[in-house]
VOPAGU-2260 file (C-alpha; in pm, 1 decimal, decimal comma):
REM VOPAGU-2260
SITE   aa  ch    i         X         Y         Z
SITE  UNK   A    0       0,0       0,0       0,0
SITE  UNK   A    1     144,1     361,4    -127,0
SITE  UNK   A    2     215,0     606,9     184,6
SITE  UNK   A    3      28,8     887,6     200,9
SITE  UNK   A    4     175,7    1171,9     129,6
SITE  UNK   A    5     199,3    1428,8     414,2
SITE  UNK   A    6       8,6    1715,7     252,6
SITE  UNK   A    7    -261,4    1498,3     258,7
SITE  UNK   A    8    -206,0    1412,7     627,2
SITE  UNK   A    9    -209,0    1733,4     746,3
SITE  UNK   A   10    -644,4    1839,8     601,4
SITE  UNK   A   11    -723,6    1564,4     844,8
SITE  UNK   A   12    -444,7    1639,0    1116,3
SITE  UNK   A   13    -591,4    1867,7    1430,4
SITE  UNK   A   14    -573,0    2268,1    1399,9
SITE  UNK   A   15    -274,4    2393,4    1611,3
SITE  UNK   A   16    -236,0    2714,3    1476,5
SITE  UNK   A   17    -406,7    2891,4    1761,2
SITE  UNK   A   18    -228,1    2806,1    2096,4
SITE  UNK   A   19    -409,3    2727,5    2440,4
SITE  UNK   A   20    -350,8    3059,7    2609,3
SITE  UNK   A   21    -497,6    3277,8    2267,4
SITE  UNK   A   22    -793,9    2985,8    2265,9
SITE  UNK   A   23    -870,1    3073,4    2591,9
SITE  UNK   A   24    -848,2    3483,5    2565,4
SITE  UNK   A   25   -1059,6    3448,4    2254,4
SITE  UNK   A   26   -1281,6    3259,8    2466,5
SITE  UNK   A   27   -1271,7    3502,9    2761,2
SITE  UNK   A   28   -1332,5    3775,1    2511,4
SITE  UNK   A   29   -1654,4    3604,7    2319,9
SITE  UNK   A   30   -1809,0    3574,2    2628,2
SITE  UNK   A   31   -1785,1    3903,1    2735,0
SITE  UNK   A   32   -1912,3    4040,7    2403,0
SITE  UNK   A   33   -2223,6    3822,6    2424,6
SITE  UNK   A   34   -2317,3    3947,2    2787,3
SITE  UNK   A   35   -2243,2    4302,9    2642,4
SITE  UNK   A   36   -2512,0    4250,0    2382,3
SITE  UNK   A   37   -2720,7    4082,4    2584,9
SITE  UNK   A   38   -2734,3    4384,7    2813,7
SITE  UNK   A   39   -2758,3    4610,5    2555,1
SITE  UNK   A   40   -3069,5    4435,3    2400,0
SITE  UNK   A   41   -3222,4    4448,3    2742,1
SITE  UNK   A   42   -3173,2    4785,7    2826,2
SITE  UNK   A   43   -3289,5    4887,4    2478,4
SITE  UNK   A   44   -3656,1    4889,8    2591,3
SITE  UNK   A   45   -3590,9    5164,2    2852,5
SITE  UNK   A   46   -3356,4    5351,9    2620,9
SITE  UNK   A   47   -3659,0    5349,0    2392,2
SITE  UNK   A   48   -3944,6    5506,5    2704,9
SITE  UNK   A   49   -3749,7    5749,1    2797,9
SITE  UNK   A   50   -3680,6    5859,4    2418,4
SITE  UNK   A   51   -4074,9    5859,2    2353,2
SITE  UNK   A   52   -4166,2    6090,3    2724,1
SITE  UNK   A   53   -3867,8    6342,5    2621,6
SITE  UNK   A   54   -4088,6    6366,3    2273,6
SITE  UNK   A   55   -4389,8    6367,6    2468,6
SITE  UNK   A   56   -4271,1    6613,3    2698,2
SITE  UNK   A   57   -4147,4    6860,4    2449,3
SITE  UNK   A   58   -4434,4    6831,0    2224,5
SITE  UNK   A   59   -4657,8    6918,9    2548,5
SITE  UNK   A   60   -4441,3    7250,1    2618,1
């Protein structure tokens, strides 16, 4: 049986291009970013009543 030649090898090998300590900051970081968006999306309803009673407000003065 032929060997297999080793540029072959490596499309089924295991990704190491991205180390365990940058894996884990990336990590760190992707969670952060979804709580940030998650806050954001849940403070957007406020943002959004106190944007309509300033309109209110001024239109009544």
């Amino acid at each position: 049986m032929p060997e297999v030649p080793n540029r072959l090898k490596s499309r089924t090998a295991e990704n190491h291009s991205t180390s365990d300590i940058a894996s884990t900051m990336i990590d760190v970081m992707f969670r952060h970013a979804f709580l940030l968006a998650a806050s954001a999306v849940a403070d957007a309803p406020k943002a959004a009543v106190l944007v309509i009673l300033a309109a209110v407000d001024g239109a009544r003065s």
